[in-house]
C-alpha positions as CSV (number, residue, x, y, z in Angstrom):
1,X,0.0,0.0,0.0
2,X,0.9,3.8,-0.5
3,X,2.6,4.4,2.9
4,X,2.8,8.6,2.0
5,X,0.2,9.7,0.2
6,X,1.6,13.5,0.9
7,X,4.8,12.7,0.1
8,X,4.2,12.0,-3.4
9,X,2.3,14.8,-4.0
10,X,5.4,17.0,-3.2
11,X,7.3,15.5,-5.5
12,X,5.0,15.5,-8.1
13,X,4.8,19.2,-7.6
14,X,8.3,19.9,-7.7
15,X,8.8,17.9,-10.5
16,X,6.1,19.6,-12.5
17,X,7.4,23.0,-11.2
18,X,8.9,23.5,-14.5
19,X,6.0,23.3,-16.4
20,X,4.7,26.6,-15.4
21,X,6.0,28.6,-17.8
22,X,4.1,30.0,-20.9
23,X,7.4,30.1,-23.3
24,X,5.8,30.1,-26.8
25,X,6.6,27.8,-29.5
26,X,6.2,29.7,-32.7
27,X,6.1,28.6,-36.1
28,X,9.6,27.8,-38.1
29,X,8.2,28.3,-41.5
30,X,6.1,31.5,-42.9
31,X,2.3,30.6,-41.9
32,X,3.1,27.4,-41.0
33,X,2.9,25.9,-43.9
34,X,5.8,23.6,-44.6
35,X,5.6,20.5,-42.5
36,X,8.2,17.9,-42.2
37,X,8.4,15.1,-44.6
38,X,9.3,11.8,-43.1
39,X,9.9,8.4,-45.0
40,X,8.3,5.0,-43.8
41,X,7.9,1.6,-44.7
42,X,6.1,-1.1,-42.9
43,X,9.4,-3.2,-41.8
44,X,12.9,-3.6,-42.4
45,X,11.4,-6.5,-45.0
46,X,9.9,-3.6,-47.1
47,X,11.2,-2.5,-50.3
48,X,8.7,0.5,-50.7
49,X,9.5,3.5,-48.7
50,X,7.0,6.2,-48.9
51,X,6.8,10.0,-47.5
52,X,4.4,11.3,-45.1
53,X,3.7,14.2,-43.8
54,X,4.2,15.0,-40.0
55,X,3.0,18.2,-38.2
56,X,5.0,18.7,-35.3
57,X,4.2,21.8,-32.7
58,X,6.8,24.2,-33.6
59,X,5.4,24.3,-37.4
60,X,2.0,25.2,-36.3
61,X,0.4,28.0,-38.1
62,X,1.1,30.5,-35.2
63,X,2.3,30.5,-32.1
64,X,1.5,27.8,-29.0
65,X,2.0,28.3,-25.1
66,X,3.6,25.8,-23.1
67,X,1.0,24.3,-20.5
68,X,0.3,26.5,-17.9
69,X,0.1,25.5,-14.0
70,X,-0.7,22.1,-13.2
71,X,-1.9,20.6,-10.0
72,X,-0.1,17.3,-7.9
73,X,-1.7,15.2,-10.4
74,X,-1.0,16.9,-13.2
75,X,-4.1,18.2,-14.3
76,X,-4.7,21.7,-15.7
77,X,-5.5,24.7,-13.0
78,X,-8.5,26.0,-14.8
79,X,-12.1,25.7,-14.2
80,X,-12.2,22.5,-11.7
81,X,-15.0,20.7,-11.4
82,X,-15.8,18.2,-8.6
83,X,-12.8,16.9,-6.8
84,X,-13.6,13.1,-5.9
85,X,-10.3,11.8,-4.5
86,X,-10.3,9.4,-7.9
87,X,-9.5,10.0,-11.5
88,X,-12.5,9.9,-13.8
89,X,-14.4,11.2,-17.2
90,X,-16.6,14.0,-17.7
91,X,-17.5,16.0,-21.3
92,X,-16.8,19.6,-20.7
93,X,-18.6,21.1,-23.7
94,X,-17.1,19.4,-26.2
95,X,-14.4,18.3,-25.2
96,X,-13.9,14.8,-23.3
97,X,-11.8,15.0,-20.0
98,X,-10.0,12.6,-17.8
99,X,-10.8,14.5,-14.3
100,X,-7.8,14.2,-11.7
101,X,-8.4,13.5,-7.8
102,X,-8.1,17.8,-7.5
103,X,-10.8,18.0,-9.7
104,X,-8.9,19.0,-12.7
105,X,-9.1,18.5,-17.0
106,X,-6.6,15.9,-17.3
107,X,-5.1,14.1,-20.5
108,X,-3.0,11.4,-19.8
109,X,0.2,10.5,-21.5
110,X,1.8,7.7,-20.4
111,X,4.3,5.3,-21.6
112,X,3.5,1.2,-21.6
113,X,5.5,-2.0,-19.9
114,X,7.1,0.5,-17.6
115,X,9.2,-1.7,-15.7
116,X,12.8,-3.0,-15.6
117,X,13.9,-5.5,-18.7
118,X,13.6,-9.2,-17.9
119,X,16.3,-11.0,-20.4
120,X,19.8,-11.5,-18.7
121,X,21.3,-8.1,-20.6
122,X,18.8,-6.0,-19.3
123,X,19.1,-7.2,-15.9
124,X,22.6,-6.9,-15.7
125,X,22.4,-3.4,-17.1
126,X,20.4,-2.4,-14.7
127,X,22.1,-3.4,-12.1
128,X,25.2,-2.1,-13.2
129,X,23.7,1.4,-14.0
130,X,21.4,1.6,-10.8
131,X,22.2,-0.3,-8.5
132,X,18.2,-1.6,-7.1
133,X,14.9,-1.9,-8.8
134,X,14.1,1.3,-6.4
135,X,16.9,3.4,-7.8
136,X,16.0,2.3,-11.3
137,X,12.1,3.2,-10.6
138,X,13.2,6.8,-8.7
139,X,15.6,7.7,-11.4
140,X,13.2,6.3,-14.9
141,X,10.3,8.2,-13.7
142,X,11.9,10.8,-13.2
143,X,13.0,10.6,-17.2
144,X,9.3,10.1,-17.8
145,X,8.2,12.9,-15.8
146,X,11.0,15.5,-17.1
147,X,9.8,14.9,-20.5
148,X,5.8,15.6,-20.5
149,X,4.5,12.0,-19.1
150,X,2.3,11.8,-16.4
151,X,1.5,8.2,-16.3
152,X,2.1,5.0,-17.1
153,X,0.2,2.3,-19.4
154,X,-0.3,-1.5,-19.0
155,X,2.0,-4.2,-18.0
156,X,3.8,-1.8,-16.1
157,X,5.7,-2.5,-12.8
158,X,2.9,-0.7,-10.6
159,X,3.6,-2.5,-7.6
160,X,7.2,-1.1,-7.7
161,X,6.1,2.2,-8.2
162,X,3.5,2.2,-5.3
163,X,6.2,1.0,-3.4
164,X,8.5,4.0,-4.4
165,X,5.8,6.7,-3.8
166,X,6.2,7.2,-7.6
167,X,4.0,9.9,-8.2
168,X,2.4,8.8,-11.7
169,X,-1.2,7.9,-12.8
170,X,-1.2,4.4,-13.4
171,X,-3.3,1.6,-15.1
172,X,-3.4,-2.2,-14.1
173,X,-4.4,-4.8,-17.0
174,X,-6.1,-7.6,-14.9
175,X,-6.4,-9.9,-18.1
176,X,-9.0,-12.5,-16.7
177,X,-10.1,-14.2,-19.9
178,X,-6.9,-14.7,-20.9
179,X,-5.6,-15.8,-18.3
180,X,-8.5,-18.5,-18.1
181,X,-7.4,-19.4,-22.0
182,X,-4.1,-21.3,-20.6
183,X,-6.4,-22.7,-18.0
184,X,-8.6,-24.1,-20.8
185,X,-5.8,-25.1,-22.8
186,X,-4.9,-27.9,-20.2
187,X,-7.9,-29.6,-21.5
188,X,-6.4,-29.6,-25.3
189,X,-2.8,-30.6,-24.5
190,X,-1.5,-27.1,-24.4
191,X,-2.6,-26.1,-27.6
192,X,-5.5,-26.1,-30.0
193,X,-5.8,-27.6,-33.1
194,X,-7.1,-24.5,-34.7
195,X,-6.4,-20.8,-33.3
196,X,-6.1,-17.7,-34.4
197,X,-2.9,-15.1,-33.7
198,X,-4.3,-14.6,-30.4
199,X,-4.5,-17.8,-29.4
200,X,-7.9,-18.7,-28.8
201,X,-9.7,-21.7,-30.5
202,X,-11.5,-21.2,-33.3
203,X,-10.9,-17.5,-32.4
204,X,-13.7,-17.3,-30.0
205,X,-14.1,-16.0,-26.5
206,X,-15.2,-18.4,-24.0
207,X,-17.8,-15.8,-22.5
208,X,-20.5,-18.4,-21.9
209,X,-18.3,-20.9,-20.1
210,X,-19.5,-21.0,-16.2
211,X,-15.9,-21.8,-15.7
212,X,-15.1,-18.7,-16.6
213,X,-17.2,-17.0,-14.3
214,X,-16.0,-18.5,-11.1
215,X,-12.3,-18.0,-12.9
216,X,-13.5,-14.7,-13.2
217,X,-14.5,-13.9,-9.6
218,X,-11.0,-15.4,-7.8
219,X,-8.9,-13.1,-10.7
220,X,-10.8,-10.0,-9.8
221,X,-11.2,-10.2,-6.4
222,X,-7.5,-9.1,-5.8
223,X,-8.1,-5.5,-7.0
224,X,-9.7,-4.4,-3.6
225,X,-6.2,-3.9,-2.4
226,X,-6.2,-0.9,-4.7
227,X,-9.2,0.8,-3.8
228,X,-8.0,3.6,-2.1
229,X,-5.3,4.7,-4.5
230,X,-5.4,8.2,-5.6
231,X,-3.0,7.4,-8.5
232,X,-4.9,4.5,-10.0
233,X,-6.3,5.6,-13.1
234,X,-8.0,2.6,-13.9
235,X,-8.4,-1.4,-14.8
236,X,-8.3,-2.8,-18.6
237,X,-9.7,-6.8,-18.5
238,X,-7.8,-8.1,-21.6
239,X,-5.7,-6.9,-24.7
240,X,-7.0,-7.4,-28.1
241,X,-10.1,-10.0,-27.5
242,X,-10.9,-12.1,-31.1
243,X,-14.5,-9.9,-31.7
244,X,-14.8,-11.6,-34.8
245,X,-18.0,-10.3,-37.6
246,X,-18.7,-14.4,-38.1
247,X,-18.6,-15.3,-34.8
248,X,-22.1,-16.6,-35.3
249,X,-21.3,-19.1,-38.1
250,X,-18.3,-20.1,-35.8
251,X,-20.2,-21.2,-32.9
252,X,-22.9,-23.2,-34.8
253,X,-19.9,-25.0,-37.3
254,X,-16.9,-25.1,-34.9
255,X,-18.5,-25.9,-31.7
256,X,-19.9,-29.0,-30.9
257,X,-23.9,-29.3,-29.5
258,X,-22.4,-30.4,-25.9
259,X,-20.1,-27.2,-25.5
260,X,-21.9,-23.7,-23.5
261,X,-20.9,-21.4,-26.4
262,X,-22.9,-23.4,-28.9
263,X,-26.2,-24.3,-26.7
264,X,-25.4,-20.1,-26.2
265,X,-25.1,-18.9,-30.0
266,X,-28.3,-21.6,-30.8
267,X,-30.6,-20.4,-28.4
268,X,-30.3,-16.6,-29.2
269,X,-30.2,-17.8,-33.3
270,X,-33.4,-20.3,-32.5
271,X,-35.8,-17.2,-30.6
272,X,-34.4,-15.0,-33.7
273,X,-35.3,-16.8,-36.7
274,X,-36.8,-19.6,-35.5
275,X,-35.8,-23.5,-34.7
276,X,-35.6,-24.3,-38.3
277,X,-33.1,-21.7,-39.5
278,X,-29.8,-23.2,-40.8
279,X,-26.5,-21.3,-40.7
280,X,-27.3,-20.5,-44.4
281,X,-29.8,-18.7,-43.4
282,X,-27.7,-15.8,-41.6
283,X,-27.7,-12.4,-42.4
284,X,-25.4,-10.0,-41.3
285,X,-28.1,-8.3,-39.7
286,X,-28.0,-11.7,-37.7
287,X,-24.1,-11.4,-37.2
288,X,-23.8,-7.6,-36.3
289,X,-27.0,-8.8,-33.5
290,X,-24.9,-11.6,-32.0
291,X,-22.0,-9.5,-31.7
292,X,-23.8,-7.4,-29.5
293,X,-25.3,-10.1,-27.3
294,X,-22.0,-12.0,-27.0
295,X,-19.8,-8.9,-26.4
296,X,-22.1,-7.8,-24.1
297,X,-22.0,-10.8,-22.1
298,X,-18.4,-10.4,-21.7
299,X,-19.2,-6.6,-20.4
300,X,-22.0,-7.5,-18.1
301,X,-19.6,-10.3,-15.9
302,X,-16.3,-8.1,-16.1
303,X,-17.8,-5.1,-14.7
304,X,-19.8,-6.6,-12.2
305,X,-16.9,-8.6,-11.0
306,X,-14.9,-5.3,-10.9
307,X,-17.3,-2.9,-9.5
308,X,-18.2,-5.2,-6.4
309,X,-14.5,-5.5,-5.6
310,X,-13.6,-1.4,-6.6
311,X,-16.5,0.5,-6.8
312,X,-13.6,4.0,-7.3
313,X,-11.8,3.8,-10.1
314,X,-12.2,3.7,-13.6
315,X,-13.0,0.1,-16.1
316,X,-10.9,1.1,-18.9
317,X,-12.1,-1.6,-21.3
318,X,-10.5,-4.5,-23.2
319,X,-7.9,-2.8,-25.9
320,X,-9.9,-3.2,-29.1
321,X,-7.6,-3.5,-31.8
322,X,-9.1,-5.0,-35.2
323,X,-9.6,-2.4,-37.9
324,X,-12.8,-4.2,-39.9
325,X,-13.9,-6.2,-37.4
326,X,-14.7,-4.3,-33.6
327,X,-13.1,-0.6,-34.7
328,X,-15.7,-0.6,-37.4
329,X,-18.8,-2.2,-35.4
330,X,-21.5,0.4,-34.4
331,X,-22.8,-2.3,-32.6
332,X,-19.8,-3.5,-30.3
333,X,-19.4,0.5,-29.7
334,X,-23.1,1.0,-28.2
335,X,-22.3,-1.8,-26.2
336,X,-18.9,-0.8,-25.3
337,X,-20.6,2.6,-24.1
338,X,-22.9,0.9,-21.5
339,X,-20.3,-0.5,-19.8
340,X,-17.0,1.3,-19.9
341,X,-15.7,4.3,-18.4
342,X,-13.4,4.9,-21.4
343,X,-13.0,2.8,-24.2
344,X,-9.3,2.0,-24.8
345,X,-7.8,1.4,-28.0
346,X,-4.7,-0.3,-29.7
347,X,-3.8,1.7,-32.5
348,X,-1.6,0.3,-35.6
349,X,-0.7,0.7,-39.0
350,X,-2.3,3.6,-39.8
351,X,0.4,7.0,-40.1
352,X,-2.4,9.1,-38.0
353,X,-5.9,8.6,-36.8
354,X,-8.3,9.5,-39.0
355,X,-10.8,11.9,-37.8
356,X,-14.0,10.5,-39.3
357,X,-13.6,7.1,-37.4
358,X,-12.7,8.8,-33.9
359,X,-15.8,10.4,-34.2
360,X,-17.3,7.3,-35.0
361,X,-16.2,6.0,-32.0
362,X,-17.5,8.7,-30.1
363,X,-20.8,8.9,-31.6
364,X,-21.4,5.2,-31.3
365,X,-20.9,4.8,-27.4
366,X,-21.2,8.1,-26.2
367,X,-17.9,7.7,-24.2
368,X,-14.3,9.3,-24.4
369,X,-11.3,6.8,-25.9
370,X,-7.5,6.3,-24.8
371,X,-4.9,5.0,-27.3
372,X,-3.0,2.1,-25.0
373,X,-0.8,1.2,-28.2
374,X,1.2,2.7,-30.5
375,X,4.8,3.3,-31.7
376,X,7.5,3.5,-34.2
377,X,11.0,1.9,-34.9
378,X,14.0,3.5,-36.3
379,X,16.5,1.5,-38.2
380,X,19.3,4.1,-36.7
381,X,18.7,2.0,-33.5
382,X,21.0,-0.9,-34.8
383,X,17.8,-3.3,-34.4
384,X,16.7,-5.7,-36.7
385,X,13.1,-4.3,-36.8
386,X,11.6,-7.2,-38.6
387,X,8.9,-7.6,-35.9
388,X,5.8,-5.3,-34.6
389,X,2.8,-4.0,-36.2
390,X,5.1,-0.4,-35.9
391,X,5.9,1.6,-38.8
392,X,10.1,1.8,-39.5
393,X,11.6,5.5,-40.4
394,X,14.9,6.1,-40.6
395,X,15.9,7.8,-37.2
396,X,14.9,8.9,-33.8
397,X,13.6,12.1,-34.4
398,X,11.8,10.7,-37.3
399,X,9.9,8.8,-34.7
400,X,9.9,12.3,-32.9
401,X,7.9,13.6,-35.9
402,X,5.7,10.9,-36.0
403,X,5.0,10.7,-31.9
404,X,4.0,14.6,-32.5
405,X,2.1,14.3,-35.4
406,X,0.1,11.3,-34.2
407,X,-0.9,12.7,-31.1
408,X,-2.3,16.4,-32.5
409,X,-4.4,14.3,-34.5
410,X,-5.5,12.9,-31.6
411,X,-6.1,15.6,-29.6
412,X,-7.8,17.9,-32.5
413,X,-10.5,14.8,-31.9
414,X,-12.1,16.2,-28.9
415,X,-12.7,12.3,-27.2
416,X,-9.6,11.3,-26.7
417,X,-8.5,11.7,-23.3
418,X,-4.9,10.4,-23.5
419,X,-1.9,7.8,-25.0
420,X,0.1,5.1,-23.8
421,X,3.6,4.5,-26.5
422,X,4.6,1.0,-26.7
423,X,6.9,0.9,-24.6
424,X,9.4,2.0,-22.2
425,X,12.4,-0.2,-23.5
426,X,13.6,-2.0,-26.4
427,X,13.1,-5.9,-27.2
428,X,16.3,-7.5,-26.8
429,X,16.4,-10.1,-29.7
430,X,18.3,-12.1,-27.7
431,X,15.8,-13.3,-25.2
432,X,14.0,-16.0,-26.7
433,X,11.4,-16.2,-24.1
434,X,9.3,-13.9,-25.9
435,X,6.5,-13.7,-28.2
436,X,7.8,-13.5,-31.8
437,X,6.3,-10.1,-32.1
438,X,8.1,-8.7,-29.6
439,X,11.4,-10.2,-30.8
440,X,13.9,-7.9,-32.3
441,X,12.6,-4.6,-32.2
442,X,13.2,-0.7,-31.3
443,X,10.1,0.0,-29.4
444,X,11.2,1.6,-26.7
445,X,12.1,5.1,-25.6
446,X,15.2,3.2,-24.0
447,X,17.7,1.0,-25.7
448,X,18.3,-2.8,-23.3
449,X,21.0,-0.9,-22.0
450,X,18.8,1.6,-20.6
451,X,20.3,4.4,-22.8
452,X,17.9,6.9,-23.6
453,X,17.1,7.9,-26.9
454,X,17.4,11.1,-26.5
455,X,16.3,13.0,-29.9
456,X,13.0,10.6,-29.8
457,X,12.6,12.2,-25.9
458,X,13.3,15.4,-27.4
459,X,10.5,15.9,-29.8
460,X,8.1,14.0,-27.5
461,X,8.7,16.6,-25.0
462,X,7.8,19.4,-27.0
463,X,4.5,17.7,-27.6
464,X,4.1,16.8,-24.3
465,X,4.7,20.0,-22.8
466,X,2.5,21.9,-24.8
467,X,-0.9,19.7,-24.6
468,X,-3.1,21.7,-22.5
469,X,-2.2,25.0,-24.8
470,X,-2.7,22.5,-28.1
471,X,-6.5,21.9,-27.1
472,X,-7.2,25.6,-26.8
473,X,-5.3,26.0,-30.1
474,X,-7.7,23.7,-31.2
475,X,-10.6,24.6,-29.4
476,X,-10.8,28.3,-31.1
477,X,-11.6,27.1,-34.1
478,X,-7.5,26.8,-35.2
479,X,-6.2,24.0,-37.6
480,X,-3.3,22.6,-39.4
């Protein structure tokens, strides 16, 4: 537990001290009107480079404050609104807020798998650069901090930074279903015969298993331990669920007439169309329907199960990810907006967001939206970069570009309420203990040999440190 609660408020504040200035960052070109080019290609397997265009803050039309006082938290000192003691959401005109503990607007930018390195070179590193887990944890936030971030994303080493007082908003992926996958798998010999990239047979969520549900009641009920935690943002469940558009078809054809997930699927097909409908006879009116009823039986047990045991902070969601199958479902997004607090989002291969989906999203559940994934890898870094949904550009300040011009799309949205880059350090292709995605990559904002990369830093900064002054940028009626 947080043993000094005041303690790391101070040293939020005096770290944040620096953020109080208005220094402006004007525009390097006439009008603004030459942006950046930068070159990409999907992997260092990619013949075909092409150029995109990156707006970064200095190149703005105009000129753009740095972000004006902030509280402990590191919300923004202007107009509060109810101070709870917890972080949560509120729409502010709008505009789409993350309100701190203070009571403050809030937009959280955090960084992911913030933790030490686990392969034997990252280990030793560390311990020959800091000495203790607690010196790595004071020193790294610190780096976090002293470049714009305010929190960290999921996977992270929270327990260590509770421990240390660290004073960042943090989030805790609880990941109950798939967890209870390799509890399933036991019954299969530790595989299945046929799964999809994430795992899961037949690509299916096991939602109607009552296994699962008394899985799901001894994986939750830990959480209570964090009740009281002011720095808690919130909880995801899982990370990138299979919410596949056939998922109908899959349960009546895969499934045998024994198993819960086909008596499930049958029984909501039989009261729709009747007993004597065939899978021939779905529509995908019929799919898009069953979507909703089987994602929202997923909803309806993880939020029980998290409310009874943490009735304070924030349900964060389950880190969609799939660009034609949940990103572009109106129907998973109403249901999405019953249930979650804020509907978090794992963002790849696209160069920027596009503002006609995010406002999709928004319109569909009603709810704000947090990027929990994103990145790019530059082939300066010495890496292989072979591996990663990331796009490759040539340097670290390319990724600079790209961090900055990512994130202004995001925040001329209006409902998105913060970012988590993937991730705090490196892969190490070495450590063959990994997943093959997350092999032989630069990721990080730190190399395995905890060296930062410090022209990547330097452009996420400027970003970072200009956020609160961006939205108002935005807000009167300014654009690119």
């Amino acid at each position: 537990m947080i043993k000094n609660i005041s303690s790391r408020l101070a040293l939020m504040a005096s770290l944040l001290l620096g953020l109080a200035s208005c220094t402006a960052i004007r525009s390097e070109q006439a009008g603004g009107s030459a942006y950046r080019v930068v070159k990409a290609r999907a992997n260092a397997d990619s013949v075909r480079w092409n150029d995109y265009t990156a707006k970064t803050v200095d190149r703005l039309p105009g000129a753009v404050m740095e972000n004006p006082e902030t509280g402990a938290f590191g919300g923004w000192k202007v107009s509060p609104s109810q101070a709870t003691g917890f972080f949560r959401v509120e729409k502010k005109g709008d505009r789409w807020w993350f309100i701190d503990p203070e009571g403050y607007p809030f937009i959280h930018r955090g960084v992911a798998v913030f933790r030490p390195g686990r392969s034997v070179m990252q280990q030793s590193s560390l311990e020959a650069k800091y000495g203790t887990r607690a010196q790595w944890a004071d020193q790294e936030s610190k780096l976090l901090i002293n470049h714009g971030f305010n929190g960290t994303g999921a996977w992270s080493d929270h327990q260590l930074l509770r421990e240390q007082q660290v004073p960042l908003a943090y989030t805790i992926i609880l990941n109950p279903m798939g967890n209870y996958k390799a509890y399933h798998l036991k019954r299969f010999g530790g595989k299945y015969e046929e799964a999809g990239w994430q795992g899961y047979r037949f690509d299916l969520v096991m939602v109607f298993d009552p296994e699962f549900d008394d899985y799901l009641e001894e994986a939750i009920k830990p959480i209570s331990q964090y009740a009281n935690d002011k720095y808690l943002l919130g909880y995801y469940t899982d990370n990138e669920l299979p919410w596949k558009n056939d998922a109908l078809d899959r349960h009546l054809t895969k499934l045998g007439a024994e198993e819960h997930g086909y008596s499930a699927a049958r029984g909501w097909f039989d009261q729709r169309k009747g007993m004597h409908a065939t899978v021939a006879d779905i529509t995908d009116e019929d799919r898009a329907a069953f979507n909703a009823f089987y994602f929202e039986t997923y909803m309806q047990k993880v939020t029980q199960a998290i409310r009874k045991y943490d009735p304070n902070h924030l349900y964060l969601g389950c880190r969609f990810n799939q660009e034609k199958e949940e990103l572009s479902s109106r129907e998973i997004f109403e249901v999405a907006g019953r249930y979650m607090d804020v509907i978090s989002i794992n963002h790849y291969r696209k160069w920027e967001p596009v503002q006609a989906q995010m406002a999709n999203w928004e319109a569909w559940s009603g709810k704000p939206f947090l990027i929990t994934e994103w990145y790019t890898k530059g082939e300066d870094s010495g890496l292989p970069n072979r591996t990663g949904a990331g796009w490759n550009v040539p340097t670290q300040a390319d990724r600079g570009y790209f961090y900055q011009n990512f994130a202004l799309e995001l925040l001329k949205s209006k409902a998105c309420v913060g970012w988590h880059w993937f991730t705090y350090q490196d892969n190490d292709p070495q450590d063959l203990t990994t997943d093959p995605s997350n092999r032989d990559s630069n990721k990080g904002i730190v190399d395995s040999r905890y060296n930062p990369y410090l022209p990547l830093l330097a452009q996420m900064k400027l970003l970072n440190d200009h956020v609160y002054r961006l939205i108002n940028y935005f807000d009167s009626g300014k654009d690119f």
